[in-house]
N, C-alpha and C positions, 0 to 999 in steps of 0.2 A: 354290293347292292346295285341292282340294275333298273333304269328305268324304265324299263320297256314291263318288267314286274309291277311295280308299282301302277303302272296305268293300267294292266288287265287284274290287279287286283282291286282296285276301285271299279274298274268294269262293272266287275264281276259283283257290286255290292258292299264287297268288305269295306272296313275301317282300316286307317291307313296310322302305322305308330307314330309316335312322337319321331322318334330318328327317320323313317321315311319323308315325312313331311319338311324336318330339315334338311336332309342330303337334297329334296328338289327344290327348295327356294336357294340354298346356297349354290346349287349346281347350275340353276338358272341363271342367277345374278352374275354369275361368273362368266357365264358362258361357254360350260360344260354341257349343259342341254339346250338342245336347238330347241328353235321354235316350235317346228311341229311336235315335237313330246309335249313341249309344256302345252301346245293347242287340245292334244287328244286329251289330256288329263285333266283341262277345265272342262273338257264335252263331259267330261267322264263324272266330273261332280256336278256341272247343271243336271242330268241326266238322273246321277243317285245320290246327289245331299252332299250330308255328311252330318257326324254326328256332333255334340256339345263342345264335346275336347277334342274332335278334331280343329274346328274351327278356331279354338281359342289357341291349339298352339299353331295353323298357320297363323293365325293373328300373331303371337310370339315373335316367330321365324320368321315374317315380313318385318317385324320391330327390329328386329338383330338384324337384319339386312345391310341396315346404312346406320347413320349418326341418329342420336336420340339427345333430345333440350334437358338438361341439369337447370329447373328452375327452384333448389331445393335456398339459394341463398334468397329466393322470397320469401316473404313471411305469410302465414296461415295457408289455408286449404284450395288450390287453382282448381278452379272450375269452369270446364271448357262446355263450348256452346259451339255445336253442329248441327247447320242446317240441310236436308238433302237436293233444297231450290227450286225455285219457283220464279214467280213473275212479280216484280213490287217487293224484292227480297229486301225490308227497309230493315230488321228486325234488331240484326247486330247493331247497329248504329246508334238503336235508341236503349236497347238491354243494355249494352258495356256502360256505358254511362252513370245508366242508373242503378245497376248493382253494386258499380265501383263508389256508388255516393252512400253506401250502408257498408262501405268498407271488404266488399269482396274484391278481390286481386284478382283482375282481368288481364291476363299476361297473352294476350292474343294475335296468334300468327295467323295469317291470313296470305292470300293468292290472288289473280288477278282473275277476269272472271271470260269465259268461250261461252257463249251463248245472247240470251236477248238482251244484261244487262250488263255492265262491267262487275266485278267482285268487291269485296267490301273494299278493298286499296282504292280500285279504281275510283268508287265512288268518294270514299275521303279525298282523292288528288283533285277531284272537283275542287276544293276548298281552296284557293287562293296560297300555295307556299308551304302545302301539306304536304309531309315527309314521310316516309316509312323506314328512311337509309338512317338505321343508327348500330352503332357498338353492341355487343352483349351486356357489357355493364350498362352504357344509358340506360337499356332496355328494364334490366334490374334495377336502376337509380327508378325511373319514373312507377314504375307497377309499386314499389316498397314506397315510395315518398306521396304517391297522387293514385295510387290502384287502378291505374289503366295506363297503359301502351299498346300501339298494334306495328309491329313489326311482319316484313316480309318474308316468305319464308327461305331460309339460311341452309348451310351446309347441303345434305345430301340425304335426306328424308327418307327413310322406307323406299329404295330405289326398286326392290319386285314389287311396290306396284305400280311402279312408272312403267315397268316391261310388263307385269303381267295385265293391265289396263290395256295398255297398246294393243296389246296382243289381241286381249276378248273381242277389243271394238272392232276387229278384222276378221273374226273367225266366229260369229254366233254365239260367245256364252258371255255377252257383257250382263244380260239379266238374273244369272244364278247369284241366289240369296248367299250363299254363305261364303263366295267370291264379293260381292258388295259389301256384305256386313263388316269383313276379312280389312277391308279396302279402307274402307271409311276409319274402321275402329283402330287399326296399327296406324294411322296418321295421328290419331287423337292421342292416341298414348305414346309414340314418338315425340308428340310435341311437350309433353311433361307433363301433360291435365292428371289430376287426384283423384279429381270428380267429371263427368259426362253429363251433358244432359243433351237430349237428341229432339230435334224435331222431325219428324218424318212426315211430307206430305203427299197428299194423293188426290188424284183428277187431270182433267186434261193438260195443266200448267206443270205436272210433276211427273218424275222417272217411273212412279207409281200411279199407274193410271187408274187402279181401283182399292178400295179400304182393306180386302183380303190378302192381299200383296206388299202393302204397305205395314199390316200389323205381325206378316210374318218376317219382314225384316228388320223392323224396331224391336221387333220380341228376341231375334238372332243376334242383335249389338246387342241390347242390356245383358241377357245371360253371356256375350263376350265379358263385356263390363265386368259384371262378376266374378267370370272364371280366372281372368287377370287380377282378382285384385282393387275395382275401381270401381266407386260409387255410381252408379248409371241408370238415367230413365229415360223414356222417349215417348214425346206428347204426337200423336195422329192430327195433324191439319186438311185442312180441305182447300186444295189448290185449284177449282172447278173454275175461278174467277182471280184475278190479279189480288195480291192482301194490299189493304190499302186505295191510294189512289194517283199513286206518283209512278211510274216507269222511266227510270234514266236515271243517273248519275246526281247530277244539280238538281234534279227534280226532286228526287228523291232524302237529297240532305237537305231540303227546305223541312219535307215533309218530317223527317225525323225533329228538325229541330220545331216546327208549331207542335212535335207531339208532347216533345221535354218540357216544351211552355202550357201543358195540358191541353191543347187541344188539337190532338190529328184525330186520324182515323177511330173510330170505336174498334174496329176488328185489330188493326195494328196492336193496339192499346190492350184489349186482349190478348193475344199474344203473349204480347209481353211480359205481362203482369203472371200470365199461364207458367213463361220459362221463369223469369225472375224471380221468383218463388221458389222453383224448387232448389234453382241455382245458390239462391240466400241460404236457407235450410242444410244444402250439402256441404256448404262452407262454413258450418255451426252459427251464424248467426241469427238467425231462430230453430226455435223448440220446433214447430211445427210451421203448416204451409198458411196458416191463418195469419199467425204472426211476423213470418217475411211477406205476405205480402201487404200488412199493415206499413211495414218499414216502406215499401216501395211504394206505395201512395204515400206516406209523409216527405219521403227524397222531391215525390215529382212534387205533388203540391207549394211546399218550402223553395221549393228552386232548387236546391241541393244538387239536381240529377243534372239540371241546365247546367248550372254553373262547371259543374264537373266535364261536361261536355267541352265547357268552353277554356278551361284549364288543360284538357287533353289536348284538345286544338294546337291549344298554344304552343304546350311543351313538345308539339313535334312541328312548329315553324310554320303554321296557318296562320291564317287570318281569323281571330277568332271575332273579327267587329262581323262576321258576315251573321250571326247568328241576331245582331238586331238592325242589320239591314242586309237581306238577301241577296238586293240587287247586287251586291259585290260575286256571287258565284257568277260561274258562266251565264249566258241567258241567247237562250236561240236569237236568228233572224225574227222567224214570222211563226206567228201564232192562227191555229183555222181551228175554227170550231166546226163538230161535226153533226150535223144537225137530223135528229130523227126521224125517220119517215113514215111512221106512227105514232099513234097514240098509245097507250095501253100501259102494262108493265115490263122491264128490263125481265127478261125469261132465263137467258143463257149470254155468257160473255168467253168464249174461249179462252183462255189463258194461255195455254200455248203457242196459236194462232196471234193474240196482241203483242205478245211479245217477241213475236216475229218481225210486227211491222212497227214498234221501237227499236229493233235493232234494221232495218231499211231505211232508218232514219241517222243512223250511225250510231244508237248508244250501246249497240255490244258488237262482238268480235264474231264474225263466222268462221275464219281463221288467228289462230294466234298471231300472223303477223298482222293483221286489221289496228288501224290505230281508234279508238275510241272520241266519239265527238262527248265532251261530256254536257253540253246545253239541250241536247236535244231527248226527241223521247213524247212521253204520253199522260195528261194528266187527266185519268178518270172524271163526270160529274156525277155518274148514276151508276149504282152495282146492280145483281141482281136483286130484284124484290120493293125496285123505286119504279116509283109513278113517273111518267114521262109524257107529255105532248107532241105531237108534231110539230115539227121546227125547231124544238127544243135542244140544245146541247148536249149530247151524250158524252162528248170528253173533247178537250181540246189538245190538237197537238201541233208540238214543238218544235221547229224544221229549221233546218238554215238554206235548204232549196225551196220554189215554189213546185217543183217536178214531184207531187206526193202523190197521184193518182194510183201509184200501184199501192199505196199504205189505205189510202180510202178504201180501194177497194177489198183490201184485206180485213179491213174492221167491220164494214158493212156485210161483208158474208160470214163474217162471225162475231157476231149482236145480233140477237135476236127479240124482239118486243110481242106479246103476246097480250090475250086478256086477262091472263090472270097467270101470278108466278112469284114463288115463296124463297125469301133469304136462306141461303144454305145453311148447314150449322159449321160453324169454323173449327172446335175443337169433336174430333170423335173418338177417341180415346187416351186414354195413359196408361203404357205399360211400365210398371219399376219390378 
C-alpha cells in the first residue's frame, strides 16, 4: 500500500477503506509519512468530504493511536460533556455538579485552556488549593464515592490528533468538518465516555461562525457517536454575545457558584438545564427529558447541586469556604466601569472581540507558555437586548494594571448601542 495512492484516490472523490485509513494514521503517528502526504491528504478531504464510515473509522484509528481511559470499574453510565468554546465558557462548572447531585458519574478529564479564558482546570485552580494532580484509583474512589472528579489529562491521548491538528493549523484544512468532528469525537471516546452529549456553538465568539456550519458539524459527531457505538447528541448555541456575564477565571467561579445558589445568569441557567437533561436521561436516570430536568431543578433548588459542588471542592484540596465568601478567590487590583456613550439599546456585543480584551488583561493564554492572571477579566452589566443610558455601566473590568486603554478601546469598538435591538435566541437547534 502506498501513500501517494491513497491521496490521489481521495483526490479523485473515492472513499478510502477501512485498511487504507489505518495504514495512514498508523504510518503517521510513527513517522512513516512525512508531513507533506499527511498535508495533501487533509487538502484532499477538506476539498471532497468523506463519507459516514469513513469518518467513523478515522475516528476508530485516531482512538488506537495512543492510550484509551478503562473507566469501566465506575459504576453506571459516563456521560461526557463537550463544548466547542466560546467566551463566558462557565458551563462545566455548574452542569458536573449538578448532574453529579442526581447521581450521574462525572468522571471528567479536562485541559487547560489557549485562548481568551483559561480551560476548565484553569479556572478551578482559581480556587484557593485546587487540585487536579491525583492517582487513577483517587480518581475512581471520588467519581464511585461523590460522582464527580476532574482530573488532568494523563498518559498519551489520541496523539494523531496532536500531529494531525498541528499540522491543519499550518497548512489550510483546520476548517474541514469531518477532520474536526474526527478531532473532537476520538478524544471523547478515548477518554472512556458511554454517552456524548455536544454543545456546538455558533457566531462571532465561536470556531463556527454561522448556524449552517455548525449544524453540519454537530450532525457529523452524533452519527460518529452512533457509528461507534455511543449514545450522542448535540444542542446548537448562539455564541454572538458572551453566555452569561463573567469573563475570567475567579470571575467566572463566582458566577458558577451565585448560579448553584439559584441565581446567576438566566441564559447560563438555560444552558444548563438544555445539557443536564439529556446528560440525566442518557445515564438512565430518567424516562424522558421532562423528568430529568424535573430532578435538576430539585438538586439546584434543595441545594443538593451547591453542596455537591462544595464536597467536589474539597475532595480535590480547595477551599471550599470560598463558595460563602468569595472574597477568598483571587480579586483584581482595580475595578473601571465602562460607561456608555448612548442611550438606547445594547444592539451587538462581539464575543470574539471581548474576549480578546479579557485575555489583554491576562485571563487567558495567547501562547501556551503565557502564565494565567486568574483575578482578572470582564464582568458584563448589559447583554444584548438591555436598555441602557448614557453614563450608564455596560460592564465593569477587572485589571491589576491601570495601563487598560487598549482593552477600552477594544470594547468600545465592539458594543454597539442602537434604538432598537432584540435578545438573541440562545438555543437553535438539537441534533440526536
Amino acid at each position: 500500500m502506498r501513500m501517494v495512492d491513497i491521496i490521489t484516490k481521495k483526490r479523485d472523490g473515492f472513499s478510502l477503506s477501512p485498511e487504507e485509513i489505518r495504514f495512514f494514521i498508523q504510518g503517521y503517528v510513527s513517522g512513516k509519512i512525512p508531513d507533506y502526504q499527511a498535508s495533501a491528504l487533509a487538502m484532499a478531504i477538506f476539498f471532497r468530504d468523506m463519507t459516514d464510515s469513513e469518518i467513523a473509522e478515522l475516528t476508530r484509528a485516531m482512538v488506537a493511536s495512543g492510550d484509551t481511559v478503562d473507566l469501566s470499574a465506575i459504576a453506571g453510565i459516563k456521560v461526557d460533556k463537550h463544548s466547542t468554546g466560546g467566551v463566558g465558557d462557565t458551563t462545566t462548572l455548574v452542569l458536573a455538579p449538578l448532574v453529579a447531585a442526581v447521581g450521574v458519574p462525572v468522571a471528567k478529564m479536562s485541559g487547560r485552556g489557549l485562548g481568551f479564558t483559561g480551560g476548565t482546570i484553569d479556572k478551578l485552580e482559581s480556587i484557593p488549593g485546587f487540585s487536579v494532580e491525583m492517582t487513577g484509583e483517587q480518581f475512581i474512589t471520588h467519581v464511585n464515592g461523590d460522582h464527580i472528579a476532574v482530573i488532568g489529562q494523563t498518559g498519551d491521548l489520541v496523539p494523531a490528533d496532536k500531529k494531525l491538528y498541528a499540522l491543519r493549523d499550518v497548512s489550510g484544512s483546520i476548517e474541514s468538518i469531518p477532520l474536526i468532528a474526527s478531532s473532537i469525537m476520538s478524544k471523547k471516546i478515548a477518554a472512556g465516555a458511554d454517552a456524548i452529549v455536544l454543545e456546538v456553538t455558533c457566531g462571532e465568539g465561536a470556531f463556527m461562525k454561522n448556524e449552517e456550519d455548525a449544524v453540519r458539524l454537530a450532525d457529523t459527531m452524533v452519527r460518529i457517536g452512533k457509528n461507534v457505538g455511543r449514545k450522542t447528541a448535540a444542542v446548537i448555541t448562539d455564541m454572538s454575545q458572551p453566555l452569561g456575564y463573567a469573563i475570567g477565571n475567579a470571575l467566572e467561579i463566582k458566577e458558577a457558584i451565585d448560579t448553584l445558589k439559584g441565581h446567576g445568569p438566566s441564559d447560563l441557567e438555560e444552558l444548563v438545564f438544555e445539557l443536564g437533561s439529556r446528560m440525566v436521561q442518557f445515564a438512565g436516570k430518567a424516562e424522558n427529558l421532562d423528568d430529568a430536568r424535573g430532578l435538576l431543578h430539585q438538586a439546584l433548588e434543595q441545594g443538593h447541586a451547591l453542596n455537591k459542588f462544595k464536597q467536589f471542592v474539597e475532595n480535590q484540596g480547595g477551599d471550599a469556604g470560598v463558595v460563602d465568601h468569595p472574597e477568598r478567590l483571587p480579586q483584581a487590583k482595580y475595578q473601571f466601569e465602562l460607561p456608555a456613550t448612548d442611550s438606547g439599546f445594547v444592539a451587538g456585543m462581539n464575543a470574539d472581540q471581548i474576549g480578546l480584551a479579557a485575555m489583554l488583561l491576562g485571563a487567558g493564554r495567547a501562547t501556551k507558555e503565557d502564565t494565567i492572571n486568574y483575578a482578572t477579566g470582564i464582568v458584563l452589566n448589559k447583554k444584548i437586548g438591555d436598555s441602557v443610558k448614557k453614563g450608564e455601566a455596560l460592564l465593569t473590568i477587572h485589571s491589576d494594571s491601570k495601563q487598560i486603554d487598549q482593552v477600552i478601546d477594544k470594547l468600545y469598538q465592539n458594543i454597539t448601542i442602537s434604538e432598537q435591538a432584540r435578545k438573541p435566541q440562545l438555543i437553535h437547534q438539537i441534533i440526536h
